[in-house]
C-alpha positions as CSV (number, residue, x, y, z in Angstrom):
1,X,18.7,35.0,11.5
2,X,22.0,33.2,11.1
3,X,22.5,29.5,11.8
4,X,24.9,30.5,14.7
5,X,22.2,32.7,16.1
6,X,19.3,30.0,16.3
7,X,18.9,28.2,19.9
8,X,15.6,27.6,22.3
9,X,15.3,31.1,22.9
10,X,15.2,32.5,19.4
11,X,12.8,29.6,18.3
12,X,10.7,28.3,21.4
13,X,7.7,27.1,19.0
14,X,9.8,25.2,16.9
15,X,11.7,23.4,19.7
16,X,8.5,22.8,21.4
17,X,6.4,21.4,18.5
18,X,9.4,18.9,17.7
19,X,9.4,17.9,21.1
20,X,5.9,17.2,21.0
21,X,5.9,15.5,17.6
22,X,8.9,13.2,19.0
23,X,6.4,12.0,22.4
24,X,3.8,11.8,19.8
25,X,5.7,9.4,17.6
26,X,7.4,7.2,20.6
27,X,3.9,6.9,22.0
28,X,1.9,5.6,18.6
29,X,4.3,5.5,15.8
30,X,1.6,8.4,14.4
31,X,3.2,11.6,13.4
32,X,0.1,14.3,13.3
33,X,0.4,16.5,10.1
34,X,0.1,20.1,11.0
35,X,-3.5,21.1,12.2
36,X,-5.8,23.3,9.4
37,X,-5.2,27.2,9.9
38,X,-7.5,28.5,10.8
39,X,-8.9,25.7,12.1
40,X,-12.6,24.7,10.7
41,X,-15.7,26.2,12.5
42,X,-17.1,23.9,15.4
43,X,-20.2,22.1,14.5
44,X,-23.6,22.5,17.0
45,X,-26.7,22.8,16.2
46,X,-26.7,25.5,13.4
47,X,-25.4,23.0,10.6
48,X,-23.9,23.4,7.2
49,X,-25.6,21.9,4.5
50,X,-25.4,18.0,5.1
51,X,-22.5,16.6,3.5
52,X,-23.3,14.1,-0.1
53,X,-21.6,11.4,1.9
54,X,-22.0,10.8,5.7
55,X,-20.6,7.7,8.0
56,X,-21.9,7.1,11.8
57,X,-19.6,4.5,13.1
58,X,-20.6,3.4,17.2
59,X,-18.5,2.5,20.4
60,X,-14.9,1.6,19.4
61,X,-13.9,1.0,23.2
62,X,-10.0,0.4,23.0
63,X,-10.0,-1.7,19.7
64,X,-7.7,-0.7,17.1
65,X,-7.9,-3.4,14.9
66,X,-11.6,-2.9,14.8
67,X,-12.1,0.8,14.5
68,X,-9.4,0.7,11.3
69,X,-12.2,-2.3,10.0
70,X,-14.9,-0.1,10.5
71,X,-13.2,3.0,9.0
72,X,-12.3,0.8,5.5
73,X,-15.3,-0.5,5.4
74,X,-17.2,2.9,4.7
75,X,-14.0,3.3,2.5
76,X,-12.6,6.3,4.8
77,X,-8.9,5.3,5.1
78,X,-6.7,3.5,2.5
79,X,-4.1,0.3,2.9
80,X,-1.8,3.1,4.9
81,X,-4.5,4.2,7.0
82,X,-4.5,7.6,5.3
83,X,-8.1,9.5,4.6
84,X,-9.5,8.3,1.9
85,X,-12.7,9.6,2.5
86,X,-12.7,12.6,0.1
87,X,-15.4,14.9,1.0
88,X,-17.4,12.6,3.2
89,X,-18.1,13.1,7.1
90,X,-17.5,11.1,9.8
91,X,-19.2,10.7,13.3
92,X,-17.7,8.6,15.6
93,X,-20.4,8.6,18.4
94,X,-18.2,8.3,21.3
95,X,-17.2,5.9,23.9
96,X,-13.6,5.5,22.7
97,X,-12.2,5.2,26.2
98,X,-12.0,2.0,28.6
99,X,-12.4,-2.1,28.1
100,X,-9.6,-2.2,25.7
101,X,-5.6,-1.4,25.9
102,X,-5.4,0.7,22.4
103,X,-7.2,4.0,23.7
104,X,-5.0,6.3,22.7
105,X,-4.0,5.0,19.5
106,X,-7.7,5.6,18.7
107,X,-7.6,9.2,19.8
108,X,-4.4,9.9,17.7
109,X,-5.7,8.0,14.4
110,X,-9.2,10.3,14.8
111,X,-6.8,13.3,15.2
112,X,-4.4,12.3,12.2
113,X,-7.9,11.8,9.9
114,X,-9.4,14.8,11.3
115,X,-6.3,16.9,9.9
116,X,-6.2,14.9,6.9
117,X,-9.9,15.0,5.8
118,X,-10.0,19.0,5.8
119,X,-7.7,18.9,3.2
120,X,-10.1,16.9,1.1
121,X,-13.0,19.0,1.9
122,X,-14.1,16.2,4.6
123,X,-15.0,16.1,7.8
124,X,-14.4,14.1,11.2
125,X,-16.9,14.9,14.2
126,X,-15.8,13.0,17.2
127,X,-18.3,12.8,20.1
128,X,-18.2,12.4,23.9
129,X,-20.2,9.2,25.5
130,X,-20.6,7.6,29.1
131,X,-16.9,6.4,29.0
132,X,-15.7,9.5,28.0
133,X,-16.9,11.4,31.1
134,X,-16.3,8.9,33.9
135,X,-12.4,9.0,32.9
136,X,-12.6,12.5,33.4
137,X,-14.3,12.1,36.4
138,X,-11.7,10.2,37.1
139,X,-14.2,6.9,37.1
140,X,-11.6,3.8,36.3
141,X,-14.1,1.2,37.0
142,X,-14.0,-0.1,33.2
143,X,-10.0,0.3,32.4
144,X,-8.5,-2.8,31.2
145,X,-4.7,-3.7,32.7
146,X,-3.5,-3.1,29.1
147,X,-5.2,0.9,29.0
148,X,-3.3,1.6,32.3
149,X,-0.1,0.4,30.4
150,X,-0.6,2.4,27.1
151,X,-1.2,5.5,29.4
152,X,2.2,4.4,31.8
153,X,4.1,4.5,28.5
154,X,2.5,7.9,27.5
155,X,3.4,9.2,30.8
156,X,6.4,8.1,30.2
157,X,7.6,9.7,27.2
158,X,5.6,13.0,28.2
159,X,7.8,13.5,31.0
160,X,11.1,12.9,28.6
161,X,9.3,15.3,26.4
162,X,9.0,17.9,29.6
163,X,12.6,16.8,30.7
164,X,13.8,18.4,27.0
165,X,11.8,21.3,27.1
166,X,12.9,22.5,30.5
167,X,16.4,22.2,28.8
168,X,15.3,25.1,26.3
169,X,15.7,28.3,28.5
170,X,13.3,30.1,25.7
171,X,10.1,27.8,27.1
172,X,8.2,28.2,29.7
173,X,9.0,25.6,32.4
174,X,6.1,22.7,32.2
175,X,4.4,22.2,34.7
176,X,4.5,18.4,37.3
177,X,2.6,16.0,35.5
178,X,1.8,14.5,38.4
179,X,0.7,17.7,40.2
180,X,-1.7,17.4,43.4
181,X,-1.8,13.4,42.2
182,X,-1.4,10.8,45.7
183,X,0.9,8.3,45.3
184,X,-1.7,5.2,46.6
185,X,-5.2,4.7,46.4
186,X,-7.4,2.8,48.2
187,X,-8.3,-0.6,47.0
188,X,-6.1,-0.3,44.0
189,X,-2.9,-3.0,43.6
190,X,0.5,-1.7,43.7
191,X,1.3,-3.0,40.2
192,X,-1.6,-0.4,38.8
193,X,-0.5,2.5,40.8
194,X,1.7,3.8,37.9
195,X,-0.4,3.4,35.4
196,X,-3.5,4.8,37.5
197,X,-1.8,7.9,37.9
198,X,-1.2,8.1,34.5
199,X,-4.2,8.0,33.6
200,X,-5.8,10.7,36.4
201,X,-2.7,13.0,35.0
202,X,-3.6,12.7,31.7
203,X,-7.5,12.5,31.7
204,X,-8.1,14.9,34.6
205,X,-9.9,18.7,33.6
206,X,-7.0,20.5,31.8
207,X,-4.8,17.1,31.9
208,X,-2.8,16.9,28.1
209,X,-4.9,14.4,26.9
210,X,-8.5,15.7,27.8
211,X,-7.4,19.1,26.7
212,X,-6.1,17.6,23.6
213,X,-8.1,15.7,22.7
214,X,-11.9,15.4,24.5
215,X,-12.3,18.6,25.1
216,X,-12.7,19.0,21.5
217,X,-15.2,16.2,21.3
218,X,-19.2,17.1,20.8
219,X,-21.8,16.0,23.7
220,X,-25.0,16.5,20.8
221,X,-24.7,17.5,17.1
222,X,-27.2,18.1,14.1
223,X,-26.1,17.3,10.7
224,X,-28.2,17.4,8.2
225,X,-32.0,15.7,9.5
226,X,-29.7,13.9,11.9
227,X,-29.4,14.4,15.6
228,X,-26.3,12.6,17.0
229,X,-25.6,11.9,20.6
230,X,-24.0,9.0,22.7
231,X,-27.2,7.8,24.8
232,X,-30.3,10.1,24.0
233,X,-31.6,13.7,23.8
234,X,-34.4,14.8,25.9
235,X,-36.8,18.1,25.8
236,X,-34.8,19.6,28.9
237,X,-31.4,19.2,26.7
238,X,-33.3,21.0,23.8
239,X,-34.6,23.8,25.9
240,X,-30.8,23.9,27.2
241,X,-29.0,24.2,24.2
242,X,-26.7,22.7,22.3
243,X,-24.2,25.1,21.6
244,X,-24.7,25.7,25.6
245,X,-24.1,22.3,26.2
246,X,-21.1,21.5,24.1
247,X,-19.2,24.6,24.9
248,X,-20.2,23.7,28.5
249,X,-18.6,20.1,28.6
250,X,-15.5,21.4,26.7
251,X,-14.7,24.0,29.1
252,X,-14.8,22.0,32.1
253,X,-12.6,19.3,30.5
254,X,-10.1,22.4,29.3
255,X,-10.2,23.0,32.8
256,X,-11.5,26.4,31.9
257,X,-15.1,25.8,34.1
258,X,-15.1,23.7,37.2
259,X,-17.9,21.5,36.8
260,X,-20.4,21.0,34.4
261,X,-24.4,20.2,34.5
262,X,-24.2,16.7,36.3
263,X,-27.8,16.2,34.4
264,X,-26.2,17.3,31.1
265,X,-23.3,14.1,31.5
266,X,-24.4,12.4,34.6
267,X,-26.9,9.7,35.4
268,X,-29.8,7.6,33.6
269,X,-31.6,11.2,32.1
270,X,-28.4,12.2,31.3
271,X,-27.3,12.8,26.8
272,X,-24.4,10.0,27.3
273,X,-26.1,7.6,29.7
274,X,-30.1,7.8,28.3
275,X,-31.3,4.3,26.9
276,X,-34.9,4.7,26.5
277,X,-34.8,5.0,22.5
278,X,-32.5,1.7,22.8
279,X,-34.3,-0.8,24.2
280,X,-34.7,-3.7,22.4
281,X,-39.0,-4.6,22.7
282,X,-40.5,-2.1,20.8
283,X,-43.0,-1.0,23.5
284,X,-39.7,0.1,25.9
285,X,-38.5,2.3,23.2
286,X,-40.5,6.0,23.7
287,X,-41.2,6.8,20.2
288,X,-43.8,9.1,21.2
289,X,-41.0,11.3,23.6
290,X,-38.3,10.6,21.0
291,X,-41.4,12.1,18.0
292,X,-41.7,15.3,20.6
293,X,-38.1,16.0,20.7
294,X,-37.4,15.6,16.9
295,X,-40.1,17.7,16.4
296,X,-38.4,20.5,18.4
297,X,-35.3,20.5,16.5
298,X,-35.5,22.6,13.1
299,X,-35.1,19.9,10.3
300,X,-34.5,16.7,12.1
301,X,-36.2,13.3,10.7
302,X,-33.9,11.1,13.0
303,X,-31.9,10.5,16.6
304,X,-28.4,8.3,16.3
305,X,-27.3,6.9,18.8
306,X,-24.5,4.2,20.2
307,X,-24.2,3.1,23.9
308,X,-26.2,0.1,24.4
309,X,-25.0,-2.9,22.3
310,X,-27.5,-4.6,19.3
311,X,-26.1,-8.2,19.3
312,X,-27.5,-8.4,15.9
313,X,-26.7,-5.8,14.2
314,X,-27.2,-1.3,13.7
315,X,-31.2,-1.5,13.5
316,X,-33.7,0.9,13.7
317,X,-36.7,1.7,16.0
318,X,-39.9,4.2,16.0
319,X,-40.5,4.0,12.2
320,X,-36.7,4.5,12.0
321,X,-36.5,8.0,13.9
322,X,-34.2,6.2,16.3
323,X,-30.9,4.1,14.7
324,X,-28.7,2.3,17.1
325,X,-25.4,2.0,15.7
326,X,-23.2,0.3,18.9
327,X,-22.5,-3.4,17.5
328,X,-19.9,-4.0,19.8
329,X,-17.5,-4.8,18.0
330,X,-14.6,-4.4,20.4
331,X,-13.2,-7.1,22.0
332,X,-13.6,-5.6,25.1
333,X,-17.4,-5.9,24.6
334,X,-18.9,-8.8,22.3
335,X,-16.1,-8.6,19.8
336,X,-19.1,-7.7,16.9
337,X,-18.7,-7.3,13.2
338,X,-17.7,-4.2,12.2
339,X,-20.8,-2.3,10.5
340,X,-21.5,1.4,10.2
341,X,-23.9,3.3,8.8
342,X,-24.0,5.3,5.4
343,X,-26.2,8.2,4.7
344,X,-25.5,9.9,1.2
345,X,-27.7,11.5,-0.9
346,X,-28.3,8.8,-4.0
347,X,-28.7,5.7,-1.6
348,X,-30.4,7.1,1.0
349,X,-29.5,5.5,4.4
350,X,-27.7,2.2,4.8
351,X,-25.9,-0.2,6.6
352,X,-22.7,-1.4,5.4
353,X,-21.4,-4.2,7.2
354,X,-18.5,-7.1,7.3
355,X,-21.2,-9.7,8.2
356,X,-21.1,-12.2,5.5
357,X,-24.8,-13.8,6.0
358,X,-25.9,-9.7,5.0
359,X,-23.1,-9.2,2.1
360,X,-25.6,-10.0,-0.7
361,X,-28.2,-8.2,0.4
362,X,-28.8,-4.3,0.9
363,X,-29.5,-3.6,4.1
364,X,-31.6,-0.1,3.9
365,X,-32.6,1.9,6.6
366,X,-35.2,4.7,6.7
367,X,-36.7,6.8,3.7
368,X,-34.4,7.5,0.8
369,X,-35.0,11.0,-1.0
370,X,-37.9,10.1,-2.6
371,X,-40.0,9.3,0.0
372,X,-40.6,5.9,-0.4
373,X,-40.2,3.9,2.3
374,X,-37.3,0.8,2.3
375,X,-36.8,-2.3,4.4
376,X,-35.4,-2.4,7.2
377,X,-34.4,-4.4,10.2
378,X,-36.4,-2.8,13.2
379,X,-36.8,-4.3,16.9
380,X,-35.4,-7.5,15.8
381,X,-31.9,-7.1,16.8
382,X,-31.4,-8.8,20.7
383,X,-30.0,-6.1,23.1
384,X,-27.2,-7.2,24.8
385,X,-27.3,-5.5,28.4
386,X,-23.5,-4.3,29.2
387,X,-22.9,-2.3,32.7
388,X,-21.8,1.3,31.4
């Protein structure tokens, strides 16, 4: 093709992808190196061989500044917030969305690292929780003033981005962002009109940024012994399936399926909202249900979870088989210390934290690989009791 010849028509990808690396760019100052081709198998219940290295970090909720704390303290991004992480794997156990005003900052950092890490033979998992399904249910009730202006200003530059690309005759018109969207809603102020539609455009089934970027989020995963999952996993989600259920939640928020299981993602029973393995007295937490359910999954020793918030600290209950890994460290919440948790295979599994009363000491969680049981914090930790 000569340079005279080339225009929209002859290269429609080309013009698109710039287009959409140029909103990317205005909206976080992020630009997103190119995705893996092919892209890496999804992981559900039928694992790979656990990884040497593995890092569970909990709730980020908005917070920027804590999430890249978290992420250098497990040594998985570098002074330029590149991976860093080698061949290690990441879970972040959801509930990225709501209470803070750097939402999808997060999302597009976890996207950059996800691309980044598979060229380093690592690994990012990212994870659906509570928050992550209300916004898609279109449930604002935990937005801060400052998420409905990030998403106003994504909105924003989205629509330039759609203003170019209906310029290019060789692409397909896009579509109204604001499609079947009211102008008002009941009971909300006129100053957060704009950026509440913003937010039901982009986080609605099939909306840009739940396509993007949830639907490719996990409900439940197994990774090595490890079961991970936002709130809890019950007998009825075992007998289910994973796989089911993942595929199930990611088609709905694709926009692909209408609805999904409400008792998959909905309600106190529910993998995102369950709290009975987080309870802070040890005779609330039901070791014996949680013992049943590990026992049904081939190779699991232990459920992580996030969604209820350990004042004190990640800690551990039923002889370890639960972990509880939501500090809260986002403002938005208690403004906690950053800590996550480390499992690898010559130090077993571990708490690495930024709390300086616990730097000289190695807090150890579980049973290392040769069966000998190590000290750890369990039941200790105060529960702090935060609405969703």
């Amino acid at each position: 093709m000569e340079v005279g010849e080339m225009s929209c028509k002859n290269l429609p990808n080309l013009v698109s992808s710039f287009v959409d690396t140029f909103v990317d760019f205005c909206v976080t100052g992020i630009f997103l190196p190119d995705a893996p081709s092919p892209p890496p198998p999804p992981l559900f219940q039928a694992s790979p061989p656990p990884p040497h290295r593995l890092i569970a970090i909990g709730d980020l909720h908005g917070d920027l500044l804590k999430s890249k704390q978290a992420l250098r303290l497990a040594g998985l991004i570098d002074s330029n917030d590149r991976w860093s992480g080698g061949s290690s794997t990441l879970v972040q156990i959801g509930d990225v969305l709501d209470r803070g005003g750097q939402e999808l900052k997060i999302l597009y950092l976890l996207e950059k690292l996800k691309r980044e890490a598979v060229k380093s033979g690592g690994n990012v998992i990212t994870m659906n929780g509570n928050h992550e399904i209300m916004n898609v249910d279109g449930d604002f009730r935990y937005v801060t003033p400052s998420g409905l202006d990030e998403f106003s200003n994504w909105a924003h530059w989205f629509c330039i981005g759609n203003t170019i690309k209906n310029l290019c005759h060789g692409l397909e018109k896009p579509k109204d962002l604001y499609h079947g969207i009211p102008s008002s809603f009941p009971r909300v102020k006129q100053e957060y009109v704009k950026g509440f539609r913003s937010r039901v455009a982009a986080l609605r089934p099939q909306g840009p940024i739940a396509s993007r970027f949830l639907s490719k989020n996990l409900t439940v995963v197994v990774v090595g012994e490890s079961v991970f999952v936002h709130g809890g996993v019950l007998p009825k989600h075992v007998v289910y399936g994973f796989q089911r259920i993942n595929e199930e939640v990611r088609d709905w928020m694709s926009g692909l399926k209408e609805k999904v299981d409400s008792s998959l993602v909905r309600g106190r029973n529910s993998l995102v909202w369950l709290r009975i393995f987080s309870n802070e007295v040890a005779k609330d937490c039901d070791c014996t249900m949680l013992q049943h359910v590990l026992s049904t999954i081939p190779g699991a020793r232990r459920m992580i979870m996030g969604h209820t918030i350990q004042e004190d600290g990640i800690n551990g209950a039923c002889d370890n088989r639960a972990i509880r890994i939501d500090v809260g460290m986002s403002k938005g919440c208690i403004n906690g210390l950053a800590e996550v948790l480390e499992i690898s295979e010559n130090s077993g599994v571990r708490i690495l934290t930024s709390n300086p009363m616990y730097l000289k000491h190695d807090a150890s969680l579980s049973i290392d690989s040769s069966g000998e049981k190590e000290s750890i914090p369990e039941h200790g930790p105060k529960q702090v009791e935060v609405e969703a």
